[in-house]
C-alpha positions as CSV (number, residue, x, y, z in Angstrom):
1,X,-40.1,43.6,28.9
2,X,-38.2,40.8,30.9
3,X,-40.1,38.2,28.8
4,X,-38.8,39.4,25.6
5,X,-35.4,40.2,26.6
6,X,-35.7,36.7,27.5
7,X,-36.7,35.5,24.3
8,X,-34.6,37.3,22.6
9,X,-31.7,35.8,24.8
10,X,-32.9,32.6,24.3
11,X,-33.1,32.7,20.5
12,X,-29.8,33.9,20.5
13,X,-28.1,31.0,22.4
14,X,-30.5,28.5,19.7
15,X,-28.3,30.4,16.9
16,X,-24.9,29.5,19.1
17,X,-26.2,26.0,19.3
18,X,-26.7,25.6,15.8
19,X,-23.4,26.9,14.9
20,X,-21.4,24.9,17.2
21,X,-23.3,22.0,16.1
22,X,-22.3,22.9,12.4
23,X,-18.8,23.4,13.7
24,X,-19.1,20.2,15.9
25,X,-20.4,17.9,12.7
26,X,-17.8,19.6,10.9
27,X,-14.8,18.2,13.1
28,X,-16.8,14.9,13.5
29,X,-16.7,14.3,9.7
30,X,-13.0,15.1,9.2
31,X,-12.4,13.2,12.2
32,X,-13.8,9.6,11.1
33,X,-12.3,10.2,7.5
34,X,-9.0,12.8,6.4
35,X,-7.7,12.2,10.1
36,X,-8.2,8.6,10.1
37,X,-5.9,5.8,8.5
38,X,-8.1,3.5,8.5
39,X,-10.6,5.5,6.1
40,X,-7.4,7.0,4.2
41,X,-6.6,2.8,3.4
42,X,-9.8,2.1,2.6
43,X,-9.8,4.6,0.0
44,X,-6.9,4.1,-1.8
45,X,-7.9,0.1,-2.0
46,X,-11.2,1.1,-3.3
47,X,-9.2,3.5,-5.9
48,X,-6.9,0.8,-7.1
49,X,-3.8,3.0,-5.4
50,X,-1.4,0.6,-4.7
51,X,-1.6,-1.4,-8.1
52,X,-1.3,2.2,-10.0
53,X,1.7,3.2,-7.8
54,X,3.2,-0.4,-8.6
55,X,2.8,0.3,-12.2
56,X,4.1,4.1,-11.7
57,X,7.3,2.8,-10.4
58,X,7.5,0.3,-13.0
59,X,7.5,2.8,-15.6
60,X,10.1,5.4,-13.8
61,X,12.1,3.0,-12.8
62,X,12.1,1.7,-16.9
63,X,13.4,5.3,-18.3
64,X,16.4,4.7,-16.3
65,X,17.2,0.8,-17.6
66,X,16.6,2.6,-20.9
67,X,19.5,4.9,-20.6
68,X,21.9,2.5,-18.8
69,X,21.6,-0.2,-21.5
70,X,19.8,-2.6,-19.8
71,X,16.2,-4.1,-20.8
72,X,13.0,-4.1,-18.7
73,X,13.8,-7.4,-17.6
74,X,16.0,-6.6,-14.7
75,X,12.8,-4.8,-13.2
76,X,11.1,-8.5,-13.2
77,X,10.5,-9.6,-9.2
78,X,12.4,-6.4,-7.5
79,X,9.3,-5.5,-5.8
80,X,5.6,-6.6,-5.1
81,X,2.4,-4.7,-4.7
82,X,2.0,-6.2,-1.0
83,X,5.5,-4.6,-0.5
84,X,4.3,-1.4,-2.5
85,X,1.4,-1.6,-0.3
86,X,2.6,-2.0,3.7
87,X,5.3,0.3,3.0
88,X,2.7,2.7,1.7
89,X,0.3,2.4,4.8
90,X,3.3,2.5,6.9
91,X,4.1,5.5,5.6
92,X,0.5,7.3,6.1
93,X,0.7,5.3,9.6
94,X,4.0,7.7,10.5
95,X,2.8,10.8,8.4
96,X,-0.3,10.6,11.1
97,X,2.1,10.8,13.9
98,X,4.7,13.2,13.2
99,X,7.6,11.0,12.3
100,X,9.9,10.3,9.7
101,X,9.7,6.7,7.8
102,X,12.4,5.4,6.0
103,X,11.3,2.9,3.7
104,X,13.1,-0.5,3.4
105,X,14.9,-1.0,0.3
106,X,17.2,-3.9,1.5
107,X,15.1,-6.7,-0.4
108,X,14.6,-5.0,-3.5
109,X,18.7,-3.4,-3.8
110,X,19.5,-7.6,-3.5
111,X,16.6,-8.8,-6.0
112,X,18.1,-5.9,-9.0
113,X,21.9,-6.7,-7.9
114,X,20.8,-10.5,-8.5
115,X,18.8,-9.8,-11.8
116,X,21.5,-7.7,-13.4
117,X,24.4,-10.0,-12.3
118,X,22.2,-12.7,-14.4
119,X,21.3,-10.1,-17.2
120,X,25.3,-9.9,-17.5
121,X,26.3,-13.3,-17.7
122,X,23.3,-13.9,-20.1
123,X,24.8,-11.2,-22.8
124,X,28.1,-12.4,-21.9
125,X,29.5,-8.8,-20.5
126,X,33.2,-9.2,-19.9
127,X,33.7,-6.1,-18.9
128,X,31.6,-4.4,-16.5
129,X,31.9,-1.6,-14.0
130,X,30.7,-2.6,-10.6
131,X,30.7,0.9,-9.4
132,X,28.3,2.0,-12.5
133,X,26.5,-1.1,-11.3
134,X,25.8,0.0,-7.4
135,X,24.9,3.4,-8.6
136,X,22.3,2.7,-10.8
137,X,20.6,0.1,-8.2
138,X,21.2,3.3,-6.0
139,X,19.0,5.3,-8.4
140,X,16.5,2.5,-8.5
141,X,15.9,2.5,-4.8
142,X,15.4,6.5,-4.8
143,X,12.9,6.2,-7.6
144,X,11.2,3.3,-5.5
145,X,11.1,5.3,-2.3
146,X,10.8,8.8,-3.8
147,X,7.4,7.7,-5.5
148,X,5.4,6.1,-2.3
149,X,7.0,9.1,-0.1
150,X,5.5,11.7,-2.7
151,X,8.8,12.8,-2.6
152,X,8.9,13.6,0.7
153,X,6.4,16.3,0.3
154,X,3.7,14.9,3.0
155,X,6.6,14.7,5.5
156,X,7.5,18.4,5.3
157,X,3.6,19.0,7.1
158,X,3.5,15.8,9.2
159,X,4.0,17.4,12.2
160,X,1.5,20.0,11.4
161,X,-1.2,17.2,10.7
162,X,-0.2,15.8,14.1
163,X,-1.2,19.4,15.4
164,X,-4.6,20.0,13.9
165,X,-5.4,16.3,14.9
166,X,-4.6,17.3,18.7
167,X,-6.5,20.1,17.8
168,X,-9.5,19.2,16.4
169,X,-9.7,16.4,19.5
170,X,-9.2,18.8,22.1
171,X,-12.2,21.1,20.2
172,X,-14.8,18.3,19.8
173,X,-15.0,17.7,23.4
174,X,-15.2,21.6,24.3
175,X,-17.5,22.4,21.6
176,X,-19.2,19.3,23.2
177,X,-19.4,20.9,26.4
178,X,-20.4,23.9,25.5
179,X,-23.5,22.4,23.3
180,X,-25.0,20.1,26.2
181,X,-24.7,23.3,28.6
182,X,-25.9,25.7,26.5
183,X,-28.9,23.2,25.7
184,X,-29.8,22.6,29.3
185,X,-29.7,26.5,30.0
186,X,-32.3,27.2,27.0
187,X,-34.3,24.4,28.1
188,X,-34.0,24.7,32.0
189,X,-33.8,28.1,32.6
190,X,-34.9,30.1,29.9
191,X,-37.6,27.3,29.0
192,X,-36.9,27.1,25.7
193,X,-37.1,23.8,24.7
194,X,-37.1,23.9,20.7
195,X,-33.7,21.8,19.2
196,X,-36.0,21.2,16.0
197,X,-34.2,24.8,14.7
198,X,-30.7,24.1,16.2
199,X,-31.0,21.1,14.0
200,X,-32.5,23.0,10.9
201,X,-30.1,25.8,11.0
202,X,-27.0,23.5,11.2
203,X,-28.6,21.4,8.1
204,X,-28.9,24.7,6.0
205,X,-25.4,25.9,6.7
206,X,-24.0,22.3,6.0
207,X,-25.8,22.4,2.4
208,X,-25.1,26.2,1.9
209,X,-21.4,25.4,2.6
210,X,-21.3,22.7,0.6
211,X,-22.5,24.6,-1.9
212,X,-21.0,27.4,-2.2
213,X,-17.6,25.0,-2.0
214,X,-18.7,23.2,-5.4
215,X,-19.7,26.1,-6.8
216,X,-16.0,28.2,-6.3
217,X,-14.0,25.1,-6.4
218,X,-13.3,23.3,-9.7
219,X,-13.1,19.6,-8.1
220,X,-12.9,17.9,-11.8
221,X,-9.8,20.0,-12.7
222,X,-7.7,20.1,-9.3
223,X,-4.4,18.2,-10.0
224,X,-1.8,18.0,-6.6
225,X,1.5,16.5,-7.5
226,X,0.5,13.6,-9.8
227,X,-2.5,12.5,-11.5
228,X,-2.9,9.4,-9.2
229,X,-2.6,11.4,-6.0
230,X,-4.8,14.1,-7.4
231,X,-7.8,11.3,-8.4
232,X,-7.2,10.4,-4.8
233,X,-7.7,13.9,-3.3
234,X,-10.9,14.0,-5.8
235,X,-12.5,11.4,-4.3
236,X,-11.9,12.3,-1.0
237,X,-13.6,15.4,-1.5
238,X,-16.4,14.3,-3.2
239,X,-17.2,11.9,-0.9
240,X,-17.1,13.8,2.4
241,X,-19.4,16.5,0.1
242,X,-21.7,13.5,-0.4
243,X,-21.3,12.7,3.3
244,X,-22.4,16.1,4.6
245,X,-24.8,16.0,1.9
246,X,-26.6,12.9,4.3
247,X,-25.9,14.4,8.0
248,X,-27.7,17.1,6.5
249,X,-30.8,15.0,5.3
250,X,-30.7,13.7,8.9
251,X,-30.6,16.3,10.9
252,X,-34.0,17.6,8.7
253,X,-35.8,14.5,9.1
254,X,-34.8,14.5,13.3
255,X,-35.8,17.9,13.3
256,X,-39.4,17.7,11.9
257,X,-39.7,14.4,14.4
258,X,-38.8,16.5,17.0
259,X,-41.1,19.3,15.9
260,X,-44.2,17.2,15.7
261,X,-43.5,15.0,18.8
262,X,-43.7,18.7,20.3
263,X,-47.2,19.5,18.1
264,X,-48.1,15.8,19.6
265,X,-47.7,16.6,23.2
266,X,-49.2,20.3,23.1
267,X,-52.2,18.9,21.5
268,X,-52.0,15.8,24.2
């Protein structure tokens, strides 16, 4: 009776293991990628980000010079994609930690004023309001900053990303913990040395997860506030899919090398 109460107790705790090693790998994944700049750069170089934001701008900023009178022209060497693209990572940088950025617009409100005052003299305006002038460099600089700040909308849950990053730290090293002990009490004490199925069940839930997530969610078709951002979030998702797609191919193939190193030393 006390052996298969003990066996049962044991098989349990294996089940624990493998969840809070799905769990564990789960936190681990999101870690290295969504919660790390580095990877969020790296991705939207690889995407061609910055040069379609540049272009973006370009074309927002042109309804306005439309409607004002001017030409395209005044747009010419206001701003660069390097400039597009540090304010941009500076921006994710202070998203990451829960503050506000405000982006600099000092170079590019001087570059318009000086491109317009030329415009001018070229057409030969004599009379021109200066007041019309400042406001419509004024618009300019919202659309610039208003388009790499997503208009604002990643701010509004910055401090709540600086939360579930705490979080999710403060998690992986209990869950951690809690794995390593609960592994040394099946193996120790209840002498149930068999991680082969911790490592099975955790693959299975990774790939049923994964999944069921393709299956319910319509990743082609999601669109979140523009079509360049939403290309981004696409991506993102398909490759931490494809990622837990490969931890879960690895945990099978350490699991049936564990399992016959086992065989090996019974039959030894």
């Amino acid at each position: 009776m006390k052996n298969s109460i003990k066996s049962i107790i044991s098989y349990l705790i294996l089940f624990v293991e493998s969840i809070l090693l799905f769990i564990l790998t789960t936190l681990l994944i999101t870690k290295f990628t969504i919660f790390n700049t580095s990877y969020i750069r790296n991705t939207l170089e690889k995407n061609n980000y910055y040069q379609d934001l540049y272009d973006d701008i370009k074309v927002e900023m042109s309804y306005y010079t439309n409607q004002s009178g001017f030409e395209d022209s005044i747009l010419d060497d206001t701003f660069t994609i390097g400039e597009v693209r540090y304010e941009t990572n500076k921006y994710i940088e202070n998203i990451y930690k829960g503050k506000t950025l405000n982006i600099d617009i000092i170079n590019l409100q001087s570059r318009l004023n000086n491109n317009i005052n030329e415009y001018v003299r070229n057409q030969n305006f004599k009379v021109i309001d200066q007041k019309e002038i400042d406001k419509f460099i004024q618009t300019m600089c919202e659309v610039y900053q208003d388009e790499i700040k997503l208009m604002g909308y990643a701010e509004k849950g910055a401090s709540i990303v600086t939360k579930i990053i705490s979080l999710s730290n403060k998690l992986i090293i209990v869950l951690s913990v809690a794995l390593v002990l609960l592994i040394v009490l099946n193996t120790f004490v209840l002498k149930r040395n068999n991680f082969a199925i911790v490592l099975y069940t955790s693959a299975f839930i990774i790939l049923f997860c994964n999944h069921y997530f393709k299956a319910n969610i319509d990743i082609k078709n999601i669109f979140i506030y523009s079509k360049l951002v939403s290309d981004i979030i696409k991506h993102i998702i398909n490759s931490l899919l494809h990622i837990s797609i490969i931890i879960s191919i690895i945990y099978i193939i350490l699991g049936i090398i564990l399992a016959m190193t086992k065989k090996l030393k019974k039959s030894y």
